[in-house]
C-alpha positions as CSV (number, residue, x, y, z in Angstrom):
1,X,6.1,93.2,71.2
2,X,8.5,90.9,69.5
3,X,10.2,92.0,66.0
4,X,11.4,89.1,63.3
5,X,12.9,89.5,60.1
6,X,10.0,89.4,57.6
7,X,9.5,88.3,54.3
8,X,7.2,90.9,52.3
9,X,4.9,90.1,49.6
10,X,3.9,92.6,46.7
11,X,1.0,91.7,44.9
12,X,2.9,88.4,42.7
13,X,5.8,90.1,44.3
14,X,8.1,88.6,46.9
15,X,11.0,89.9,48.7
16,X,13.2,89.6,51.5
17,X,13.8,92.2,53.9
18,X,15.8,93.4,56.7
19,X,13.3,95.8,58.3
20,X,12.1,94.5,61.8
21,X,8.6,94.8,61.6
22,X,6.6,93.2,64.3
23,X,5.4,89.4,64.0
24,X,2.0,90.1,63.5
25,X,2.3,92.8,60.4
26,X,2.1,91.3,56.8
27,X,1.1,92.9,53.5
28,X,-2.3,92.4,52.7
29,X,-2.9,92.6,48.8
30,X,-7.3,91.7,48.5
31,X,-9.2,92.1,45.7
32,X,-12.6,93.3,47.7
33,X,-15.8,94.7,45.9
34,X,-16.3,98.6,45.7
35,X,-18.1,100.5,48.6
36,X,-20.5,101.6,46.7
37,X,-22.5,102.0,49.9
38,X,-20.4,104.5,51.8
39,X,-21.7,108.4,51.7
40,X,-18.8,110.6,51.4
41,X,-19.2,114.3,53.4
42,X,-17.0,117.2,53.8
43,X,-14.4,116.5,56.6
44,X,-11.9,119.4,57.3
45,X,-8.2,118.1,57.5
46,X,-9.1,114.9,56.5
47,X,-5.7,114.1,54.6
48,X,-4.1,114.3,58.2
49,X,-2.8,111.1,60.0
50,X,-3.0,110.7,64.1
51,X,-0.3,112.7,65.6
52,X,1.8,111.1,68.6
53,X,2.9,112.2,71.8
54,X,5.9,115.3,70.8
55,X,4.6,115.6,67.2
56,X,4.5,118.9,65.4
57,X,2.2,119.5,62.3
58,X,3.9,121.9,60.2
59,X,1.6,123.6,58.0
60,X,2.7,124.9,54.1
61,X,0.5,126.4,51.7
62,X,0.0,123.3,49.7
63,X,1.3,120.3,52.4
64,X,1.3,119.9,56.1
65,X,4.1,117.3,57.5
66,X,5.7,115.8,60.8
67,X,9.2,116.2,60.4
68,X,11.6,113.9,62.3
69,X,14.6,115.4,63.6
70,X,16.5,112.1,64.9
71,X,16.0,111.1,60.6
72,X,16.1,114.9,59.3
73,X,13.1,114.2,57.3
74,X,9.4,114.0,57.6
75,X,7.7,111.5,58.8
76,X,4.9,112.0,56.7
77,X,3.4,114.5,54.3
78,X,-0.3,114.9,53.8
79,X,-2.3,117.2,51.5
80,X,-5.3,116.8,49.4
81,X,-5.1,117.6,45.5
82,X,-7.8,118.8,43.7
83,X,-8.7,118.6,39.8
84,X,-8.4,122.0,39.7
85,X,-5.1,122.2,41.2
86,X,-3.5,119.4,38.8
87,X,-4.4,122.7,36.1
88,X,-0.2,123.7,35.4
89,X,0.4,128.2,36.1
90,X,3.6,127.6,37.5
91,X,7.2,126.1,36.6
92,X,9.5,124.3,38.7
93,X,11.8,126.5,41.2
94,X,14.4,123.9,41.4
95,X,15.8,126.3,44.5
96,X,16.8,123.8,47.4
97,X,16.4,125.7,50.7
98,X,16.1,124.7,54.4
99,X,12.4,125.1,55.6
100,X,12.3,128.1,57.8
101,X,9.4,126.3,59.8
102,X,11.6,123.8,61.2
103,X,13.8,125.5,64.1
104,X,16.3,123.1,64.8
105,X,17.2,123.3,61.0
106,X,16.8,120.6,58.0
107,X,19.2,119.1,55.5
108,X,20.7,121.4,52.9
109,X,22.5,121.2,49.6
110,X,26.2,119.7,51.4
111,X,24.3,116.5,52.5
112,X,23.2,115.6,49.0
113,X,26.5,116.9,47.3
114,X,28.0,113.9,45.7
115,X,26.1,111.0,48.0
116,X,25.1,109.5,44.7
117,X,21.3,109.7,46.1
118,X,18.0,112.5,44.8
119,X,16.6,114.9,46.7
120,X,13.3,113.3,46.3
121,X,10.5,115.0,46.5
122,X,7.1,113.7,49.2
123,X,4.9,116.0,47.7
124,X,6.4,116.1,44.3
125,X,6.1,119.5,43.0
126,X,4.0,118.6,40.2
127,X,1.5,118.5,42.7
128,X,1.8,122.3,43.2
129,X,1.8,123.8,40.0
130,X,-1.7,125.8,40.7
131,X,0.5,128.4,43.3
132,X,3.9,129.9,43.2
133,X,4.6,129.8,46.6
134,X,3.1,125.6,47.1
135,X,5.9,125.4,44.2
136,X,8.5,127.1,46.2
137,X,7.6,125.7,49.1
138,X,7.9,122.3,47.4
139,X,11.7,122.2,47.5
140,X,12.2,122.8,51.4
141,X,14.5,120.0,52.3
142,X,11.5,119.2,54.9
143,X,10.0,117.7,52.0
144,X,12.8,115.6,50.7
145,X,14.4,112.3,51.4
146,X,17.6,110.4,50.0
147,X,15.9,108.6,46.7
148,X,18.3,106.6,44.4
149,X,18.3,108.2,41.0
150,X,16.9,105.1,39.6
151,X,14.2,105.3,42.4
152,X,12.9,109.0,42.0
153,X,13.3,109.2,38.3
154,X,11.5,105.9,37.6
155,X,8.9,103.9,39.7
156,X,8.5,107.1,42.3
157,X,8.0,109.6,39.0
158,X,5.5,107.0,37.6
159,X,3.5,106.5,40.7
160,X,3.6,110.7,41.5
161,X,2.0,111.0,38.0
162,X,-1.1,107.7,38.3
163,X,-2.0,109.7,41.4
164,X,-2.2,113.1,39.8
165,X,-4.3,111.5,36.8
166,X,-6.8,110.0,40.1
167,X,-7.2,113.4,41.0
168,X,-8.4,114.5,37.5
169,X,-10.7,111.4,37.6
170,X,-12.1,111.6,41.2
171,X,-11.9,115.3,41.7
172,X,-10.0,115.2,44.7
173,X,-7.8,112.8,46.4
174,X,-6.3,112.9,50.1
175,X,-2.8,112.2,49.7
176,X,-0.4,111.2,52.5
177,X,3.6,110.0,51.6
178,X,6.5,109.7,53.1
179,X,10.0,107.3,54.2
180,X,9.8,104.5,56.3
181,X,11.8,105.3,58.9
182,X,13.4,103.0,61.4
183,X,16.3,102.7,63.5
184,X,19.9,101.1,61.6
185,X,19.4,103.0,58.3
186,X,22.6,104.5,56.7
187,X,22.9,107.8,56.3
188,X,24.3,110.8,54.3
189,X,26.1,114.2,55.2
190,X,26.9,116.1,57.9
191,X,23.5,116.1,59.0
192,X,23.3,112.4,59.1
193,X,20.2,112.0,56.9
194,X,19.0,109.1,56.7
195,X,18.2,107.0,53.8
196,X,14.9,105.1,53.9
197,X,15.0,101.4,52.4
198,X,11.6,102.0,51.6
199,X,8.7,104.8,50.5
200,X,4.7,104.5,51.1
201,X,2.1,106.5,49.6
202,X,-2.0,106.2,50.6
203,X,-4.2,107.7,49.0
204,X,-7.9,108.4,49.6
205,X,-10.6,108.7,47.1
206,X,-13.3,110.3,49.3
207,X,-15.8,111.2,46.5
208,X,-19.3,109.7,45.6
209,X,-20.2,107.0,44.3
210,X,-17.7,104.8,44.5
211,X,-15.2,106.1,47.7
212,X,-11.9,103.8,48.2
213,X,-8.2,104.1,49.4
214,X,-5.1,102.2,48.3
215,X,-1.8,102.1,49.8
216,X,1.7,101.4,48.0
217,X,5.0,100.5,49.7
218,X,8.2,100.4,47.1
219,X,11.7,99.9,48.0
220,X,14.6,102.6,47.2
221,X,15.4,101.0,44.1
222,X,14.7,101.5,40.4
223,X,12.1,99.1,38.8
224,X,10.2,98.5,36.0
225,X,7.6,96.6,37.0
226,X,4.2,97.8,37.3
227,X,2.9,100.0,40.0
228,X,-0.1,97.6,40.4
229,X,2.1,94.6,42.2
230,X,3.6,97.2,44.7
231,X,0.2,98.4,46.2
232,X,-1.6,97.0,49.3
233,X,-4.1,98.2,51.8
234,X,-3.7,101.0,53.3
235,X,-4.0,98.4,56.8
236,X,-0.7,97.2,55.4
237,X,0.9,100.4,54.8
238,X,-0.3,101.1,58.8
239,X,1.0,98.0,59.9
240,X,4.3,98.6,58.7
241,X,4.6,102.4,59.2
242,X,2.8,102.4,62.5
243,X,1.2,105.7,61.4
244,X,-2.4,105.6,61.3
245,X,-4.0,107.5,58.5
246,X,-7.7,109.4,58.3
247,X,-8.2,109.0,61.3
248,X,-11.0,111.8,60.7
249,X,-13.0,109.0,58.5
250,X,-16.0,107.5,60.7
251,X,-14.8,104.6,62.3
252,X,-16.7,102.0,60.4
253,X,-16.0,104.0,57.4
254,X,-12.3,103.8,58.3
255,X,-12.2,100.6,59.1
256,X,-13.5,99.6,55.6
257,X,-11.9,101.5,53.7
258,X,-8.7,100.5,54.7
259,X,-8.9,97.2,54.6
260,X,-10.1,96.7,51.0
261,X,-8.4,97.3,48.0
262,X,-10.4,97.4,44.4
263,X,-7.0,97.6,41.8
264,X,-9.9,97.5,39.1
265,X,-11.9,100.6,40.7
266,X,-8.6,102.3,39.9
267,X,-7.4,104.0,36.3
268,X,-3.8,103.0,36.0
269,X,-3.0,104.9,32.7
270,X,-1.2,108.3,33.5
271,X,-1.1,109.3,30.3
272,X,-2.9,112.5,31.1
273,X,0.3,113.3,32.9
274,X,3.1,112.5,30.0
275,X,6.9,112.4,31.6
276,X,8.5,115.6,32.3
277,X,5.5,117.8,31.9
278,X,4.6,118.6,35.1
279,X,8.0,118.0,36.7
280,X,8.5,115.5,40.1
């Protein structure tokens, strides 16, 4: 497959960018009608993308992930969130710790130590407020990547909180997150961790009557523009990932579903969620 520097479009959005990605992936940003059509049933594990060949599905109370060793991060972090579990019982731990699950070890506290970037959250732990252990479990440096401040305490924070709220409205949503990780990215700490140019979120509204997914891919930088230019397909986010997501979903369901994107079937007021009540 051939690789080319690529010029990336969000939504009215675009940007240059030095990420190979292969000459056939673009972002696709469609405005398609509803699937009203599509009959949503119970599918165990659903929130989990299609492992590859040596992948490792680490399983915590509130998140599973694939953590990748060569990056010291995951690769991805999946979980579904419930209405019910958006109801706040338990406060942030804010205790850092290596994730015993992960034998060759994770990053830890030296790594971040003055490199000027977060220890951003995947599955923020506002996410995980329903369980004290999810919350602890939260903070294993499995579940974090190098975020710029201006990143995780802005446009990440905001987006972390709209998908919350779509789990109050939907009842549930299957959530999977992560870094995009490829090779040449710069890197913090001992450890060498490396520090993604870009996040992507998908998300999956598996619920009756109106079932849909949307994908978002934002760079490590702070912005104030709205969330709604940054989000695609979730096609696009597997194009430029190469992680393919609900795999679980029947394949002309799947196929569907990830190709259309609704912004209007979407609320995009979080306001349910104010900042700094529920924590990242």
């Amino acid at each position: 497959m051939v690789f080319a520097i690529q010029t990336i479009c969000f939504g009215q959005q675009v940007a240059k960018t030095n990420v190979l990605l292969p000459n056939d992936s673009t972002w696709h940003h469609a405005e398609n009608a509803p699937l009203h059509n599509i009959s949503g049933t119970t599918i165990t594990g659903l929130e989990i993308p299609k492992t590859k060949p040596g992948e490792i599905i680490i399983t915590h109370l509130g998140y599973a992930l694939v953590y990748n060793e060569a990056y010291e991060q995951a690769s991805w972090v999946a979980y579904e969130l419930t209405k019910k579990e958006t109801h706040k019982g338990f406060n942030r731990t804010n205790k850092f710790i290596a994730d015993p699950k992960i034998l060759t070890s994770t990053a830890n506290n030296a790594d971040y130590s003055r490199s000027g970037y977060d220890q951003g959250h995947l599955a923020p732990a506002g996410d995980m407020v329903c369980s004290a252990t999810a919350m602890a479990e939260s903070f294993y440096y499995s579940n974090m990547s190098p975020q710029k401040p201006s990143f995780n305490r802005g446009i990440w924070k905001r987006l972390e909180e709209l998908v919350r709220s779509w789990a109050v409205d939907n009842q549930s949503v299957y959530i999977v997150t992560g870094p995009v990780l490829t090779s040449g990215l710069s890197t913090i700490g001992d450890n060498k961790v490396a520090v993604p140019q870009y996040f992507y979120k998908v998300i999956l509204d598996y619920t009756i009557p109106e079932i849909k997914g949307i994908g978002f891919i934002l760079p490590n930088i702070g912005s104030k523009k709205p969330l709604q230019e940054y989000a695609v397909t979730i096609d696009s986010v597997e194009r430029f990932t190469g992680i393919d997501f609900f795999p679980k979903l029947p394949g002309e369901q799947e196929e569907n579903i990830e190709r259309t994107l609704t912004l209007q079937s979407w609320s995009w007021n979080s306001s349910k969620f104010p900042v700094g009540k529920t924590g990242r």
